[in-house]
Steps between C-alpha positions, in 0.01 A plus 500: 500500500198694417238453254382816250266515207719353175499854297691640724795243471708601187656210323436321161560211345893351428557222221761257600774437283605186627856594524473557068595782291355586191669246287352195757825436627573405880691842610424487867501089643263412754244707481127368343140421617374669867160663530369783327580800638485884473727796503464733751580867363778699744528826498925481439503868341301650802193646286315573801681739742276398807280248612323331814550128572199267413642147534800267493458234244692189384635514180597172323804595255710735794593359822404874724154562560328819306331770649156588344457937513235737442606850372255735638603793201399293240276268650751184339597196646830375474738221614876584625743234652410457853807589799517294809274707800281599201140538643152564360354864535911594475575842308807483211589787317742512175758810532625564147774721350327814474534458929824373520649801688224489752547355869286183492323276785678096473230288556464116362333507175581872441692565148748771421832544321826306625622886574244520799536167637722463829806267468467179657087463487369172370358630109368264216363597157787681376529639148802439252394826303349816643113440361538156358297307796622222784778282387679438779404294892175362407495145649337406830702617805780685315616846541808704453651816631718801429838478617600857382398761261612859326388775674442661103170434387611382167734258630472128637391248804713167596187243566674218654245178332389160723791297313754787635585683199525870460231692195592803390157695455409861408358680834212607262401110465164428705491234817246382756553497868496141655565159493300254292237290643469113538832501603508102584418446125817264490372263771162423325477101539332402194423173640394320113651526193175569400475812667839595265315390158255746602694787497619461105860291618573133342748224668870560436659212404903443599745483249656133664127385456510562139703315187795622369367625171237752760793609704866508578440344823284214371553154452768240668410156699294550828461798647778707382651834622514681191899471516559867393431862672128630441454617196167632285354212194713720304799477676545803703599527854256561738629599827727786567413666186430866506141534290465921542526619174377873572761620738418923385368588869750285734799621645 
């Protein structure tokens, strides 16, 4: 990592919420204390239509690395989610609708509309809505990639997802060429549980561990097994059950 002057890092400052809403009530369990930390702002609406790389930084609430960039038109810095093979003094450019129908050069970081984008090239980034910013592949290592798309401009892309289902997505949507970085995110050893607590997560406590008035599975004499299938506090089974509720861009 690399070390520049703090104005030129844009984040501010996040208030925890401890898992609360606004009534003080636990809506979100296990979540509570860590270290202070900051937001870093990402450019997820692609302000800035080019920029040169500056430095690959750590960020403590995402699991990829971000890319610090300078934009030489309007002298701005600006931080983007950083690709795997990412490297400082590298040159990303943003290719928006008004270019669509131009021939376009597929380089990692480089951002255009699904329309231009080859089938079967690693992308990440990827907008629900034509304008409305990055929803879609944004975790360390992840990607997608087009399986097969209208040749009409106004028509759609098949983006097969990491968990191998199919989005429907308008070919005017933007993406991002690339795969994530820090794609070994899910074998970090944490080594404490200390080093856990830091990072804003609490213990989670097993239903058989608790009585029966906390938890269906709670109580009995020794170490019981719960003696039913596993099921929420409030009763609901938790494994096999489907939990999408927005199904509008699956086929």
């Amino acid at each position: 990592m690399y070390n520049l002057k703090k104005k030129y890092i844009l984040k501010q400052g996040l208030n925890k919420k401890s898992g609360r809403n606004f009534r003080g009530k636990i809506t979100v369990y296990h979540h509570g204390g860590g270290n202070k930390i900051n937001y870093r702002l990402i450019d997820f609406k692609h302000k800035n239509l080019q920029g040169i790389v500056k430095d690959i930084q750590y960020d403590p609430i995402r699991s990829s690395y971000i890319a610090l960039l300078f934009n030489n038109t309007t002298n701005q810095y600006f931080n983007i989610l950083a690709p795997q093979d990412l490297k400082i003094d590298d040159q990303i450019f943003v290719y928006t609708l008004n270019e669509i129908l131009k021939t376009r050069e597929i380089k990692i970081g480089y951002t255009m509309p699904l329309y231009n984008i080859p089938l079967n090239i690693p992308i990440h980034g990827i907008e629900m809505f034509a304008g409305k910013g990055s929803t879609l592949v944004r975790s360390a290592g992840n990607f997608a990639y087009i399986l097969k798309k209208d040749t009409d401009l106004n028509g759609y892309a098949y983006i097969k997802l990491a968990n191998q289902r199919i989005k429907k997505i308008s070919l005017k949507c933007l993406a991002t060429i690339g795969k994530l970085s820090n794609p070994y995110h899910d074998l970090q050893n944490f080594r404490k549980a200390g080093t856990i607590r830091n990072i804003n997560i609490r213990p989670t406590v097993r239903g058989v561990a608790m009585n029966p008035i906390d938890h269906p599975h709670g109580g009995g004499e020794g170490k019981a097994s719960g003696g039913r299938v596993s099921v929420t506090p409030w009763g609901l089974i938790t494994k096999g059950r489907k939990t999408v509720k927005n199904k509008q861009h699956e086929i």
